[in-house]
C-alpha positions as CSV (number, residue, x, y, z in Angstrom):
1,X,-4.1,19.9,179.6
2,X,-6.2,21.6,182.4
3,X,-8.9,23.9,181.5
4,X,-8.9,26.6,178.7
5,X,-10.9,29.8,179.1
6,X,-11.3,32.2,176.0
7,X,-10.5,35.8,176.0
8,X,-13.1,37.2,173.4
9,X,-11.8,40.7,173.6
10,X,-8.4,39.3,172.0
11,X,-10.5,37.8,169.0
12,X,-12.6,39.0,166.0
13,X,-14.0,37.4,163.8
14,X,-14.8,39.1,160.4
15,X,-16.4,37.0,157.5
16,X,-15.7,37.9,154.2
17,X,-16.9,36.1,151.1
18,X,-17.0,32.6,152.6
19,X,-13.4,33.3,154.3
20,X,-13.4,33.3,158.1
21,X,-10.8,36.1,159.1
22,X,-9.7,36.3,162.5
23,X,-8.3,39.7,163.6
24,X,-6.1,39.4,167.0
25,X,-7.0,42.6,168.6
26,X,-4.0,43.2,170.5
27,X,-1.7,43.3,167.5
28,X,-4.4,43.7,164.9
29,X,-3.1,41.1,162.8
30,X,-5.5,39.1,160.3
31,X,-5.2,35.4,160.0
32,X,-7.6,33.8,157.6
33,X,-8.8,30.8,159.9
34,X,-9.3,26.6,158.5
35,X,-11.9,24.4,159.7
36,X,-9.7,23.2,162.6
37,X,-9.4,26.8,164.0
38,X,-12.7,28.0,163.3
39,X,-14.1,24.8,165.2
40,X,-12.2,25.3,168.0
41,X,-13.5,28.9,168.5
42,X,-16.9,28.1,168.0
43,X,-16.7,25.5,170.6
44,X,-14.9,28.4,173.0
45,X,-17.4,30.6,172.5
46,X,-20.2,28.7,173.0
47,X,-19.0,27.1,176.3
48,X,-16.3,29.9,177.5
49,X,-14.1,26.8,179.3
50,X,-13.7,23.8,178.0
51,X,-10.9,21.1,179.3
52,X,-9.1,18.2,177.3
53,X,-12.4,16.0,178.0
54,X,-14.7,18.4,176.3
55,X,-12.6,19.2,173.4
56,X,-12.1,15.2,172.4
57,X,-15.9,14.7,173.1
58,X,-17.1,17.6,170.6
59,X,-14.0,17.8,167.9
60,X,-11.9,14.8,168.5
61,X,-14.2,12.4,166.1
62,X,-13.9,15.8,163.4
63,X,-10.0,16.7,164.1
64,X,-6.7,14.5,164.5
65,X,-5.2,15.4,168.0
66,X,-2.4,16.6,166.9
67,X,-4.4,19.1,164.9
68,X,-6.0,20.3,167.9
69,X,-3.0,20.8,170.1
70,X,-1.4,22.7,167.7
71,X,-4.0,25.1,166.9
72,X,-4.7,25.4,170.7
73,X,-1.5,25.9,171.3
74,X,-1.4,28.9,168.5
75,X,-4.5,30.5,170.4
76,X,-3.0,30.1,174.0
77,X,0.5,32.1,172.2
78,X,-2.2,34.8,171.0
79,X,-3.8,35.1,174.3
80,X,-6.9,33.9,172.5
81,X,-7.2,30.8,175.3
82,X,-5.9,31.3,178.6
83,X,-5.4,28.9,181.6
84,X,-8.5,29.0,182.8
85,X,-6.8,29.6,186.2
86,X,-4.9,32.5,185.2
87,X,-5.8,35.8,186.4
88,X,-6.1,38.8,183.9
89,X,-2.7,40.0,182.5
90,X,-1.8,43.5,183.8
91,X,-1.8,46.3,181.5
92,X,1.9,47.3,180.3
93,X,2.4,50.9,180.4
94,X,5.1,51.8,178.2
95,X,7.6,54.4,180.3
96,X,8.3,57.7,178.2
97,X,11.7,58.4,179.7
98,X,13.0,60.9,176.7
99,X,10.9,61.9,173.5
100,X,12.3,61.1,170.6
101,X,10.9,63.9,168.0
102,X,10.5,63.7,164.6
103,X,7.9,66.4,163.7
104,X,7.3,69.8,165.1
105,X,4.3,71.8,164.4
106,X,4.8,75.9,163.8
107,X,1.9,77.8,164.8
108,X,3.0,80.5,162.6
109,X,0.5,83.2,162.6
110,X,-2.9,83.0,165.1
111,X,-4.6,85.3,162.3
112,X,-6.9,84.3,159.4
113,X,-8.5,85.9,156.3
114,X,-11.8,83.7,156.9
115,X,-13.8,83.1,159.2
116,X,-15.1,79.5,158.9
117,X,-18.1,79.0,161.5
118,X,-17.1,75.7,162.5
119,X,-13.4,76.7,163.3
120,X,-12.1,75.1,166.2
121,X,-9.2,77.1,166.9
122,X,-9.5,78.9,170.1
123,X,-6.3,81.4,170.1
124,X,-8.2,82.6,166.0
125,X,-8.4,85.7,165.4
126,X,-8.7,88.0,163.0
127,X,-5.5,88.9,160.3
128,X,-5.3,92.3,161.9
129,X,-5.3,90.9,165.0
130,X,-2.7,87.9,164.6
131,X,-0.2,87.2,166.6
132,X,2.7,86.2,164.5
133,X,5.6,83.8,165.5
134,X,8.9,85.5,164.9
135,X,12.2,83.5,163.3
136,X,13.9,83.2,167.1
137,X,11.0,81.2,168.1
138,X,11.0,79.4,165.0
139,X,14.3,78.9,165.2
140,X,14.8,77.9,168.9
141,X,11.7,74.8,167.6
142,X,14.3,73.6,165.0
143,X,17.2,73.5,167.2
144,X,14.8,71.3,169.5
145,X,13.2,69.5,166.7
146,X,17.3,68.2,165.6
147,X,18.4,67.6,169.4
148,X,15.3,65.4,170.0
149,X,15.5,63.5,166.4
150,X,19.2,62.9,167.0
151,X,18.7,59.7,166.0
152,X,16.6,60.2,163.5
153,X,17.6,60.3,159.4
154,X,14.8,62.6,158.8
155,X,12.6,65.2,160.2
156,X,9.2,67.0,159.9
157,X,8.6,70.5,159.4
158,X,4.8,71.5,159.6
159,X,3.3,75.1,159.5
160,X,0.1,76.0,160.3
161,X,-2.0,78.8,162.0
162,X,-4.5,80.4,161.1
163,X,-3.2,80.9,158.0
164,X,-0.2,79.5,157.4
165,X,1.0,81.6,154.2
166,X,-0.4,85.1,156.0
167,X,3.4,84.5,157.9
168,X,4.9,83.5,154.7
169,X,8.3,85.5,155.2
170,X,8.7,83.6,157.8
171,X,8.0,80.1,156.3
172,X,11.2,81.2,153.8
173,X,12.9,81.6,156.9
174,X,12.3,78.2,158.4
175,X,12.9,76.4,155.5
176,X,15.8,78.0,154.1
177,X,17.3,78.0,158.1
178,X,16.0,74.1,158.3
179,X,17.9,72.7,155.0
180,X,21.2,74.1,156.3
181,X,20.9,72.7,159.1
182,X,19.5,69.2,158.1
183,X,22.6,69.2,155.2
184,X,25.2,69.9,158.2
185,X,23.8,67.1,160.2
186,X,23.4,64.4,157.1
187,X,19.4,64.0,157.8
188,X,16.7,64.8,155.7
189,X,13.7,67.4,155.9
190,X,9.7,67.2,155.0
191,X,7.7,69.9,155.1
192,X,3.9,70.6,155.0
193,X,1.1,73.1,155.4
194,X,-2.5,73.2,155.3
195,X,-4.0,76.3,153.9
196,X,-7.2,78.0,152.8
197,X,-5.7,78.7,149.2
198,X,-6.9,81.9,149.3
199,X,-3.5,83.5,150.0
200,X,-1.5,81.5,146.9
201,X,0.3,83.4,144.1
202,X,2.6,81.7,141.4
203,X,5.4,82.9,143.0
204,X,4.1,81.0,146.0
205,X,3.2,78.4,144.4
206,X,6.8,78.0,142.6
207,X,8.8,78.5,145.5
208,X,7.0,75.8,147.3
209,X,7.1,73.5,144.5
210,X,11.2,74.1,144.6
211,X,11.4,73.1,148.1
212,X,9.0,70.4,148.0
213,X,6.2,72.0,150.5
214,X,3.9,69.4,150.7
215,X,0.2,71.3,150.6
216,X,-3.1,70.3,151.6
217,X,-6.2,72.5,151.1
218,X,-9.2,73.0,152.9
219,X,-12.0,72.9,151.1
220,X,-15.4,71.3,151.4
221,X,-16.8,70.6,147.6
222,X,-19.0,72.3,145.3
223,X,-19.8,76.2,146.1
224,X,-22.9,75.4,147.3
225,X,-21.5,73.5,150.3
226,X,-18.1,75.4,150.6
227,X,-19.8,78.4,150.8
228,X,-22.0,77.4,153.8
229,X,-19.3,77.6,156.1
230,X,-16.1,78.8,154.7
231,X,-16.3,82.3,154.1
232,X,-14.4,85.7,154.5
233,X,-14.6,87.7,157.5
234,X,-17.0,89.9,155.8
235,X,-19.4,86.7,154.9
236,X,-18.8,86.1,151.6
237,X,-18.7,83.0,150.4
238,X,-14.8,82.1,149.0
239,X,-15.6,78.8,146.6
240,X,-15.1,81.1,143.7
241,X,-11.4,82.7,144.4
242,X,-10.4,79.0,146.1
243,X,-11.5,77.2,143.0
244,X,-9.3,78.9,141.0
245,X,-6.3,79.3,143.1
246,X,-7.0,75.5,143.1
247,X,-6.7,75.1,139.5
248,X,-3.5,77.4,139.1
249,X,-1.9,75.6,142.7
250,X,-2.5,72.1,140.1
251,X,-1.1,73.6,137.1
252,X,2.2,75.0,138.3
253,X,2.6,72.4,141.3
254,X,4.3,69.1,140.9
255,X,6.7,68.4,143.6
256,X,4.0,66.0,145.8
257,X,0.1,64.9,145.6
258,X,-1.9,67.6,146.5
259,X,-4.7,66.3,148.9
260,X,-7.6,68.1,149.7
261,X,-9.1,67.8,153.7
262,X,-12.9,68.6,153.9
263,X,-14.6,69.0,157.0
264,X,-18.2,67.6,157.6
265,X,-20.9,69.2,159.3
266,X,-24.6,69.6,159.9
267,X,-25.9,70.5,156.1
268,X,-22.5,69.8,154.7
269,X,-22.7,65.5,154.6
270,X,-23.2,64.7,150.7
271,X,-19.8,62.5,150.9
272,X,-19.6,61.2,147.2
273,X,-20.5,64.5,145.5
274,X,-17.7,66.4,147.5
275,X,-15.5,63.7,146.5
276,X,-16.3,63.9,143.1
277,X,-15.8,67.4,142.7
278,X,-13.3,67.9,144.7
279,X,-11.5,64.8,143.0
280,X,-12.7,64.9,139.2
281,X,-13.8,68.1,138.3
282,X,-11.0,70.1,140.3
283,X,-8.1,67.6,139.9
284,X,-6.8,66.9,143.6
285,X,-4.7,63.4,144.2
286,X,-6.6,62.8,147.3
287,X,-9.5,63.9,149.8
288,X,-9.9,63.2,153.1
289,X,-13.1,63.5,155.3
290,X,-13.3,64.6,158.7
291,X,-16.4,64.6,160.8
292,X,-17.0,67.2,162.9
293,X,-18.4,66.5,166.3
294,X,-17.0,68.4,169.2
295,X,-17.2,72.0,167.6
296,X,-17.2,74.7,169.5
297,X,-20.7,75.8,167.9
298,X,-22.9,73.0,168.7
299,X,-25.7,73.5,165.4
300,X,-22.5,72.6,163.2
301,X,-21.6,69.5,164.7
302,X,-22.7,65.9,163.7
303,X,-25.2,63.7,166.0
304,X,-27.6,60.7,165.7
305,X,-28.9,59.5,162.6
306,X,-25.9,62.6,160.1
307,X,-23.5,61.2,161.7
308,X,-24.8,57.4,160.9
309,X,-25.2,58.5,157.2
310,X,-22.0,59.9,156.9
311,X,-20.4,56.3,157.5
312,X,-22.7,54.8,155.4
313,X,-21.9,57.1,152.9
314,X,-18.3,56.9,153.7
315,X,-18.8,52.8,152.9
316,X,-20.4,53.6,150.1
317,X,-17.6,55.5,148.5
318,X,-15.1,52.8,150.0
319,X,-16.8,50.5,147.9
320,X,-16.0,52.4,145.0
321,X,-12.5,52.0,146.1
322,X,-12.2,48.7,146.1
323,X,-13.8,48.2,142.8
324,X,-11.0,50.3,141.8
325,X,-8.4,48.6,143.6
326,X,-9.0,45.6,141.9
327,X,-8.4,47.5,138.9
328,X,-5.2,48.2,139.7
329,X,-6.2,52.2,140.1
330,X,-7.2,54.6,142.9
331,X,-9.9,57.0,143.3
332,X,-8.3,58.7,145.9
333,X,-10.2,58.3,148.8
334,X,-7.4,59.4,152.0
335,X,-9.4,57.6,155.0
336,X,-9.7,54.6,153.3
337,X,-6.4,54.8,152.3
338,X,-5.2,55.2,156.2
339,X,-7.6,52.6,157.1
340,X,-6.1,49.9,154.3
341,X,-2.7,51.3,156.0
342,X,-3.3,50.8,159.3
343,X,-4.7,47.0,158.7
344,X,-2.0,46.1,156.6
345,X,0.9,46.7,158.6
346,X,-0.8,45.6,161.7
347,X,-0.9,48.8,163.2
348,X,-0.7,48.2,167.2
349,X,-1.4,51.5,168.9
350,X,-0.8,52.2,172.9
351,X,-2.0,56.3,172.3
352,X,-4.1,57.4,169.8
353,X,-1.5,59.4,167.9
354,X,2.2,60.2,167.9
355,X,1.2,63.8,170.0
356,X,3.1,64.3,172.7
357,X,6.0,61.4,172.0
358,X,7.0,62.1,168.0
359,X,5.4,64.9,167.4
360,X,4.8,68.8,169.3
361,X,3.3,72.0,168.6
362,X,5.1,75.5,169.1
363,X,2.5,78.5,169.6
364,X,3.9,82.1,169.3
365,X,5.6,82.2,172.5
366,X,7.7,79.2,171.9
367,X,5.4,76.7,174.6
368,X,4.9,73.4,173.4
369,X,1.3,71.8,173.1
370,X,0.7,67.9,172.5
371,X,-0.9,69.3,169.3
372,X,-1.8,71.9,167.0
373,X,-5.0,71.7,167.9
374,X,-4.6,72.5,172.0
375,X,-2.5,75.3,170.8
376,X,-4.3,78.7,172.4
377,X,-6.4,76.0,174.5
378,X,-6.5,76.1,178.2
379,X,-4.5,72.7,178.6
380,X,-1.1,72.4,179.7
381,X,2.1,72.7,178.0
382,X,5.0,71.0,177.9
383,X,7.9,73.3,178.2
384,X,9.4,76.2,175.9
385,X,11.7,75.8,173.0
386,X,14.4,78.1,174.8
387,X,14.1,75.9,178.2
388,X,13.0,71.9,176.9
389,X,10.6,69.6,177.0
390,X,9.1,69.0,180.4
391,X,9.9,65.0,180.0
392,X,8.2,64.2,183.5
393,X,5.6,66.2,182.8
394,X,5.0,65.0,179.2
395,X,5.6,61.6,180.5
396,X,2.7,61.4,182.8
397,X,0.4,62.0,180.3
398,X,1.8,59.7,177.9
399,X,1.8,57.2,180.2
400,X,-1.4,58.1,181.7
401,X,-3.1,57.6,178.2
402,X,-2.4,54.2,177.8
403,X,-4.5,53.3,180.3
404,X,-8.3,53.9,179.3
405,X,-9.7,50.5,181.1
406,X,-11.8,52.5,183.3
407,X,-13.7,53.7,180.2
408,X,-14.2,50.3,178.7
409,X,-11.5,50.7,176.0
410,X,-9.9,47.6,177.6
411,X,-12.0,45.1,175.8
412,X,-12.8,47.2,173.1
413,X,-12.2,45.1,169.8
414,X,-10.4,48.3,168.2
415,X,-8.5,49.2,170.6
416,X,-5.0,49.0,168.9
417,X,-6.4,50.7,166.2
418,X,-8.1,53.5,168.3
419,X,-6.5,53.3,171.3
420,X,-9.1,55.9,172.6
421,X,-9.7,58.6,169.6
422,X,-8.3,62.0,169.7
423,X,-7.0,63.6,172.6
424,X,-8.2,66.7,171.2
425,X,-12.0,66.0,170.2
426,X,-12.7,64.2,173.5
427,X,-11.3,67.5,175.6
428,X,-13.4,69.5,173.2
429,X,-16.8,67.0,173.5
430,X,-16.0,65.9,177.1
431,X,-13.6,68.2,178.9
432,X,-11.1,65.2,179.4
433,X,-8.6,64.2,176.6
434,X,-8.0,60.7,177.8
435,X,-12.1,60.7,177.7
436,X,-13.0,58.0,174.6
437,X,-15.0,59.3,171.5
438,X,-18.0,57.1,173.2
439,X,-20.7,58.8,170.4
440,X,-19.2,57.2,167.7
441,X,-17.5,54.6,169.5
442,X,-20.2,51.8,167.5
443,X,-19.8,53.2,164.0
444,X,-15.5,53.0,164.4
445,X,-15.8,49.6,164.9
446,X,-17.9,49.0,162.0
447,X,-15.9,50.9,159.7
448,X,-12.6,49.1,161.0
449,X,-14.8,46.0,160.0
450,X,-14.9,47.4,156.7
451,X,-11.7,48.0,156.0
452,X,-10.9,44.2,156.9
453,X,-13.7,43.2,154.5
454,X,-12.5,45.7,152.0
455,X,-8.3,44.3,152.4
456,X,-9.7,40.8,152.1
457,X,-11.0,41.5,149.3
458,X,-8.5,43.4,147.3
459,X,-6.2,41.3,148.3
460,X,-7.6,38.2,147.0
461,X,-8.1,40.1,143.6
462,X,-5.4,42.1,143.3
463,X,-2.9,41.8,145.8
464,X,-0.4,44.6,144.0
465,X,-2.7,47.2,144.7
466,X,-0.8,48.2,147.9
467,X,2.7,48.0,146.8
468,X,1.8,50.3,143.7
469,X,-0.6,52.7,145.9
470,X,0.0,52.7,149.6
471,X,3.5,52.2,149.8
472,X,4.6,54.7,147.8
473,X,2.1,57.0,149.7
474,X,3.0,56.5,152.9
475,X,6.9,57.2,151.3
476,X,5.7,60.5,150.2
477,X,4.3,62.1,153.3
């Protein structure tokens, strides 16, 4: 054996309750590591080389030899020890020679009855104002949604806007045009929305609960926080008429979980209240947190030491989770939920998200954005639903995404879980989406750490927690 280097950005190491896990950052998977393995490391890291001299002068009076070959040679498969000769593996760029679709976002109307301050939709306006998309556009985004997805058993249909149900004619339209279709072709169909509430009836609510809508509602906790932020274009304050289309939505609605999405932002941070309400006294299946930081309106957005607390808060309630997991029950808590996802199944990301490969946005005119968030933004777009997707176009980007090294995300230790952060809030923050989320960069890496401490730990206690409660999640959305 000549010399082995070690390649610490290919290895974490996460103690949990006396169990030394090891998390092999290019694939994310967890091993739990024995004395043998977590010697050999130790060594590694102390002395960065070491040759078959060294090894049998520090571990061979601990180790049998043939235990030490055999977990060297384990590390050396990872990538975890290299030839010390070796140069640095190249980066492999994944080539994007078709896009494969399976979800299509439908900017349906650019209008909204609110005026939330921290909006960061750029084409908003006002409902008088909106710019509705009509059912030849809509249309023309199925068509492309079921040529791209050909090999696909099912597809996604998500509307948003604005305000989704302020274009609800045209949502009938879609989804009675998209269920022909999807029967003609033998696939299936999901479809979502996000809305303010404000706009449900029981008719509404019905007819979405016969086609199995899935629904999501912003809403940011108790009215004293709601109302801070999310209020009508007149400024009043909407907890009250949200709250109780809430309450009717929950009574009448059965087809799916209803989730609720709260957005966080300077005076608006109290984590485990929102969740409480939002969870307990209301009744939703889920909530889901999402810090905002790049706003257009700086005084709303997160920094320093809020920031900080939100995470810690955000721990705090994760903690409650996994005392509840153990349990056998969940509390409903959506970003540990993606978190626990994301470790368990080894989640090994080259892009942030599925923008721009399985999934597209469709503003008024038909142009397709990587998102729905660039949507009325002053980036590119990718074609037209009447002409295509721009492939090469699309594809450089793609492509061009997986490369980050020049910002540091090469050794980063969650880079398969990050791959970067959004392409959206880094164009917002720093003009550049392939530009990493560097001001919370440090507090991602400890919450990824506490996700592995927190699936350590539920699954030594109760290892049926995530068949009975994230598989059949992730099988309903």
């Amino acid at each position: 054996m000549g010399s082995l280097a070690f390649i610490p950005h290919n290895a974490h190491r996460v103690d949990v309750d006396g169990r030394a896990m090891l998390m092999h950052v290019p694939t994310t998977s967890l091993f739990e590591m024995d004395e043998v393995s977590r010697s050999v490391l130790d060594l590694f890291r102390r002395v960065g080389v070491a040759d078959a001299d060294l090894l049998r002068a520090e571990l061979g009076h601990r180790f049998a030899p043939e235990d030490l070959t055999q977990c060297l040679q384990g590390l050396v498969t990872l990538d975890i020890l290299r030839d010390a000769g070796q140069p640095d593996r190249p980066l492999s760029i994944q080539k994007v020679e078709d896009v494969p679709l399976s979800t299509i976002i439908l900017n349906v109307n650019t209008g909204c009855n609110l005026a939330c301050t921290y909006c960061y939709k750029e084409d908003l306006t006002t409902p008088a104002k909106g710019e509705r998309m009509d059912f030849a556009t809509a249309r023309s985004a199925i068509e492309l949604l079921l040529a791209q997805a050909a090999g696909r058993d099912k597809v996604n249909v998500v509307f948003f806007g604005g305000e989704p149900l302020s274009n609800m004619p045209l949502i009938r339209q879609v989804v009675d045009y998209t269920e022909t279709r999807v029967a003609e072709l033998g696939k299936a169909v999901d479809f979502s929305l996000t809305t303010n509430a404000t706009l449900l009836t029981e008719e509404i609510v019905d007819w979405l609960d016969a086609h199995r809508v899935g629904v999501t509602v912003s809403m940011d906790g108790p009215r004293a926080l709601h109302d801070r932020n999310r209020r009508t274009v007149g400024g009043r304050g909407t907890y009250d008429v949200v709250a109780t289309k809430v309450r009717m939505l929950l009574s009448r609605y059965s087809a799916r979980p209803v989730g609720a999405r709260v957005t966080l932002t300077a005076g608006v941070t109290d984590v485990i209240a929102i969740h409480d309400h939002l969870k307990n006294d209301l009744g939703f299946a889920e909530v889901g947190f999402g810090p905002a930081t790049s706003g257009p309106i700086a005084v709303f957005n997160l920094k320093g030491d809020m920031l900080k607390g939100v995470f810690e808060d955000m721990k705090t309630l994760g903690r409650r989770y996994v005392e509840a997991a153990i349990r056998g029950e969940s509390i409903g808590f959506s970003n540990m939920h993606q978190l626990l996802s994301d470790i368990a199944q080894g989640m090994k990301k080259a892009v942030p998200c599925g923008a721009g490969l399985g999934l597209l946005a469709v503003d008024k005119g038909g142009d397709l954005h990587l998102c729905h968030r660039f949507v009325g933004s002053n980036q590119p777009t990718y074609g037209n639903v009447t002409t295509g997707i721009d492939v090469p176009k699309l594809a450089a980007f793609v492509e061009g995404a997986q490369d980050r090294s020049s910002f540091g995300c090469k050794t980063c230790r969650i880079r398969s879980i990050c791959a970067g952060g959004c392409y959206h809030e880094s164009y917002a923050r720093q003009g550049d989406p392939f530009a990493p989320v560097y001001h919370y960069c440090e507090l991602l890496r400890d919450w990824v750490d506490f996700g592995i401490e927190s699936y350590v730990r539920i699954l030594a206690a109760n290892p049926s927690f995530f068949r009975h409660h994230l598989e059949p999640r992730r099988a309903t959305q």
